[in-house]
C-alpha positions in Angstrom: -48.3 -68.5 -14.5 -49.5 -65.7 -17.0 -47.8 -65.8 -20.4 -45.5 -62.9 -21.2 -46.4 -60.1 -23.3 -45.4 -61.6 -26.0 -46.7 -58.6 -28.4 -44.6 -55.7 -26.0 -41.2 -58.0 -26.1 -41.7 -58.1 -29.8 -41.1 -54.1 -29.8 -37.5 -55.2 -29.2 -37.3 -56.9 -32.6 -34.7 -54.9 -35.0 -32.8 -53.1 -31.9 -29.3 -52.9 -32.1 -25.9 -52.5 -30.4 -22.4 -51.9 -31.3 -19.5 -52.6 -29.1 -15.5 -53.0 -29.8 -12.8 -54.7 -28.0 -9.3 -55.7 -28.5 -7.2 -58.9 -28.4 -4.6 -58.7 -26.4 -1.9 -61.4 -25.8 -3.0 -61.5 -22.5 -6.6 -62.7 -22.9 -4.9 -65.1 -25.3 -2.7 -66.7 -22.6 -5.2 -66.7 -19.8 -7.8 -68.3 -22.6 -5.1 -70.7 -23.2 -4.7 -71.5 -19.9 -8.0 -72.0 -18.8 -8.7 -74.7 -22.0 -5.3 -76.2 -21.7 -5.3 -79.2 -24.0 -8.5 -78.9 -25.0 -8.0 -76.1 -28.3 -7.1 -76.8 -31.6 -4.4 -75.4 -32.3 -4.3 -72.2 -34.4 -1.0 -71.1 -35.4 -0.8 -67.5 -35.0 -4.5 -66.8 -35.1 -6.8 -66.4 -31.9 -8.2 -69.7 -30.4 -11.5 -70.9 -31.7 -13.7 -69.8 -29.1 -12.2 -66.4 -27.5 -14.7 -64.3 -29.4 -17.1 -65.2 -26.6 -14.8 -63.4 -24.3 -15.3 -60.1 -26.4 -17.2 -56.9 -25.0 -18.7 -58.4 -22.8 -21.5 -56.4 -20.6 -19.8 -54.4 -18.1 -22.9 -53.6 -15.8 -21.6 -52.2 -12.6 -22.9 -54.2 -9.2 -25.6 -52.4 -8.3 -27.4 -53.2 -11.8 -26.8 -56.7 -10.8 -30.1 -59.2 -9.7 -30.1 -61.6 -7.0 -28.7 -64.2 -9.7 -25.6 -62.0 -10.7 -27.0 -60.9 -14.2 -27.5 -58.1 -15.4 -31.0 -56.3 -14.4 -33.2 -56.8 -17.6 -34.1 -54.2 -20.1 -31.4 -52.6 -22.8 -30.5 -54.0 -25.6 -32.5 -57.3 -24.4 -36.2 -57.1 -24.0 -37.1 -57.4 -20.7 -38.2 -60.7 -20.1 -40.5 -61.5 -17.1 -39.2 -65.2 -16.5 -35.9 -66.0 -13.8 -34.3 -68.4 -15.7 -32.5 -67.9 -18.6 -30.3 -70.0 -20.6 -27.6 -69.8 -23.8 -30.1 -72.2 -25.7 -27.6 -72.6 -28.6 -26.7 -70.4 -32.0 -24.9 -71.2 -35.3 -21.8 -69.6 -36.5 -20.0 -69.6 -39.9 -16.2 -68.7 -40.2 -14.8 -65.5 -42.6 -11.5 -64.9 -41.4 -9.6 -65.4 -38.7 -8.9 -63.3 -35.3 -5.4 -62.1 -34.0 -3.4 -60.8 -31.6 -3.7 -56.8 -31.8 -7.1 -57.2 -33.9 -10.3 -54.2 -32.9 -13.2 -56.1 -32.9 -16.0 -54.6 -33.5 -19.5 -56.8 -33.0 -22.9 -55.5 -34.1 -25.6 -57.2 -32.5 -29.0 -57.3 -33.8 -32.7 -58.6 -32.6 -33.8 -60.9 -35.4 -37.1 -62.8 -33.1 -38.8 -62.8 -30.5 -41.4 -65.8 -29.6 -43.2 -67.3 -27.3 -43.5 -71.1 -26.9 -44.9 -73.6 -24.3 -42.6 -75.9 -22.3 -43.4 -78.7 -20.3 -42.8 -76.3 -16.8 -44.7 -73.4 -18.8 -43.8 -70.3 -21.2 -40.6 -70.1 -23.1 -39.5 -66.7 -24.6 -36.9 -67.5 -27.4 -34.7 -64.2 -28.2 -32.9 -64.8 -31.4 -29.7 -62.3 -32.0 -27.6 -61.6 -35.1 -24.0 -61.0 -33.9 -21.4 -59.6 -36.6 -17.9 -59.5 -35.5 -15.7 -57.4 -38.0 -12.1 -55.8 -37.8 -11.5 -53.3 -40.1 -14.5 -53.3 -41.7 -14.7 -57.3 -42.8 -16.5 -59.7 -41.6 -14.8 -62.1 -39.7 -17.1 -64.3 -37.5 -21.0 -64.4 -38.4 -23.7 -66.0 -35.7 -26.4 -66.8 -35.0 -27.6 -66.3 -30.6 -30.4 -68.0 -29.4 -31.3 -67.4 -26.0 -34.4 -68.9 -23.9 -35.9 -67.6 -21.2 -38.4 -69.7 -18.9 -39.3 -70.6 -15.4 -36.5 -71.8 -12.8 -35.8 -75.9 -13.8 -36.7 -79.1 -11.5 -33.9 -81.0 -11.1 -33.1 -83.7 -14.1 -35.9 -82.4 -15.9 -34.2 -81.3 -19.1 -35.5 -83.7 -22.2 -33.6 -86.8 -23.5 -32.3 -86.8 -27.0 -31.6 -89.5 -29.4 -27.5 -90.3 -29.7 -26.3 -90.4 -33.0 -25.5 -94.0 -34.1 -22.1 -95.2 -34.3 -20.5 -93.1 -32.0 -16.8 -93.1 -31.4 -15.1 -92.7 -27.9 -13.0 -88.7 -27.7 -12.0 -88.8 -24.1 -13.3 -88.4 -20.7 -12.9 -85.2 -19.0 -13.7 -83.4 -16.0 -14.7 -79.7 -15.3 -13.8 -78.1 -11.2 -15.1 -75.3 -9.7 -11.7 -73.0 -10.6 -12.5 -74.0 -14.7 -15.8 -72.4 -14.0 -14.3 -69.6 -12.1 -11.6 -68.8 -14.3 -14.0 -69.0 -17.3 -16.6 -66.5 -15.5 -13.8 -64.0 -14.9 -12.8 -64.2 -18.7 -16.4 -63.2 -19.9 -17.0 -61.2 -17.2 -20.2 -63.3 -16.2 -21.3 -62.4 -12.8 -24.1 -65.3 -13.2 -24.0 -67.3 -9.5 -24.9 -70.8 -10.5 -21.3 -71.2 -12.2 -19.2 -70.2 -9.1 -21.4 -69.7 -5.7 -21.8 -73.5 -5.1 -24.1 -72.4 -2.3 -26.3 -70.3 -4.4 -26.6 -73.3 -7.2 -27.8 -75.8 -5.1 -29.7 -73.8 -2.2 -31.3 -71.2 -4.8 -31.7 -73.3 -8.1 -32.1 -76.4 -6.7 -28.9 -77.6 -8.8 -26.4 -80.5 -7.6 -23.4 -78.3 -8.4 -22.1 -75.4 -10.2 -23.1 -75.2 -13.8 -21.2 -75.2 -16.7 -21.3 -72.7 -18.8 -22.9 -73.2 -22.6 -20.2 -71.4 -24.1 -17.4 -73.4 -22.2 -19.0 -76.4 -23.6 -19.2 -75.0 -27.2 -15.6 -73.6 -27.2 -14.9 -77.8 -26.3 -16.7 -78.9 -29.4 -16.1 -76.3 -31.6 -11.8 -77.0 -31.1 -12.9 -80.7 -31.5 -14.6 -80.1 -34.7 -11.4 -78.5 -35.8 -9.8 -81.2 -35.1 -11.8 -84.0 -36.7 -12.1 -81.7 -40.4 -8.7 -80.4 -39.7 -9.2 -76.8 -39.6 -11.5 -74.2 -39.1 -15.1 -75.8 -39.5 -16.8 -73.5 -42.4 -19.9 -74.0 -40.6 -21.0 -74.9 -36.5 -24.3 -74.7 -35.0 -24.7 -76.4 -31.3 -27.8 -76.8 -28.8 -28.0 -77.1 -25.4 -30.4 -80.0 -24.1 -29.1 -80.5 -20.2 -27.1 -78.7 -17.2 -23.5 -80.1 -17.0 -22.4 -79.9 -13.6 -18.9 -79.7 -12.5 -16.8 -82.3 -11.0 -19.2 -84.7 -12.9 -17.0 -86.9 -15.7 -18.5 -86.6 -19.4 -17.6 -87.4 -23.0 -17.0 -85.8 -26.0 -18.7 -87.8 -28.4 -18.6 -88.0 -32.2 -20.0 -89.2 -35.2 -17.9 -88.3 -38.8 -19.2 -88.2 -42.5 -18.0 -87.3 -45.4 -18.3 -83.5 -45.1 -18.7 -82.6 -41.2 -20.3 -84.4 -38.7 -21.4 -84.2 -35.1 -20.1 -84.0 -31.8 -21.6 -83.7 -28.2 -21.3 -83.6 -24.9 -22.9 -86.9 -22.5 -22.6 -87.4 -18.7 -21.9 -90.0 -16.5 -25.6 -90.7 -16.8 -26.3 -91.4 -20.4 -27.6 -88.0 -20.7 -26.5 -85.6 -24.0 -26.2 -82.0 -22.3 -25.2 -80.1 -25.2 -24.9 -81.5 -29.5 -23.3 -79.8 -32.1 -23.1 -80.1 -36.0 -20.6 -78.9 -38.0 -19.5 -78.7 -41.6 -15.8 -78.5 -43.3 -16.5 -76.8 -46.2 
């Protein structure tokens, strides 16, 4: 396939977009519900995680693709590739969220770039997210998003396991977790609730889970291993997690932070984060 113009998507570099929303104890609950166990817990501050429910894009259905996403162009450049994945980000901790808080996130386009994959180009989107209420700075990240063509099946690379890893618990993700988690970021993507679509469409063996479920899991285990809020958390995604599949969260602790992933049935590590206490 022809390579992207790299040089035109590079225009988009520097654009920017504000949006605001509002936590409500509503979106709290129904978060809470849809995680369960599974969150640190917080006291009276927002659960670690909900700010990837904020403002989320509201495109109405007819700007929708085959896929359920958004048609491309905006605030995004418009990439030319159907496949396109939460690749992974990095987020440092200012202060915490509440109940009642106005959010209000500025996004900026830090990179655009072109790389080669086994299965062709990639076009890595790099976004500078800035979630504030009144004016400081309470969340600070890093979005990195990858666009390329649609995946074989199993074909995501192998990474190596941290030595010395200690057993967190087996768990199990179904089709309403996904559901439920779709409706809470308003993510109209197909592959995480339209089993049909995943596996006759994309070639998947079920319905995908997303990255940011995934992250909200390690980010509350992080929490939990440095006892609070991690200062600092970056994650990657390497591999699909499929529902109704059992997996791990895995861990390996030092002296300041550590790391924690996610591995399936199958040996294989589908998402790794690091984090830092302090």
């Amino acid at each position: 396939m022809e390579s992207p113009d790299i040089d035109h998507l590079k225009t988009w570099i520097g654009e920017t977009e504000t949006v605001e929303d509002q936590i409500t104890d509503s979106l709290i609950d129904r978060f809470r519900a849809t995680f369960f166990d599974k969150l640190w817990p917080t006291g009276d501050a927002a659960p670690l995680g909900l700010h990837w429910c904020l403002a989320p894009p509201a495109a109405p259905g007819n700007a929708l693709g085959p896929d359920g996403h958004p048609e491309r162009g905006g605030f995004l450049p418009p990439v030319p590739l159907p496949s396109r994945m939460w690749a992974g980000g990095e987020l440092t901790f200012h202060q915490p969220l509440r109940a009642g808080d106005r959010v209000t996130r500025n996004s900026r386009i830090e990179n655009v770039a072109l790389k080669q994959g086994r299965s062709g180009p990639l076009v890595f989107v790099t976004i500078e997210h800035q979630c504030s209420v009144d004016g400081q700075l309470a969340v600070l990240e890093r979005q990195d998003i990858v666009y390329k063509q649609a995946v074989a099946k199993n074909s995501a690379a192998q990474v190596e396991k941290p030595v010395q890893a200690v057993e967190a618990g087996a768990l199990t993700v179904n089709a309403v977790d996904l559901f439920r988690y779709s409706a809470l970021t308003f993510n109209g993507h197909r592959i995480h609730y339209d089993r049909e679509y995943a596996q006759r469409e994309e070639g998947y063996p079920g319905l995908v889970v997303h990255g940011p479920f995934q992250g909200t899991l390690l980010m509350n285990r992080a929490a939990e291993l440095c006892g609070g809020v991690p200062a600092r958390f970056s994650f990657r995604g390497l591999a699909p997690l499929f529902d109704q599949s059992p997996f791990w969260l895995r861990e390996e602790v030092t002296a300041d932070g550590g790391e924690v992933w996610c591995e399936g049935a199958d040996g294989k590590v589908t998402m790794k984060a690091e984090f830092s206490a302090s």
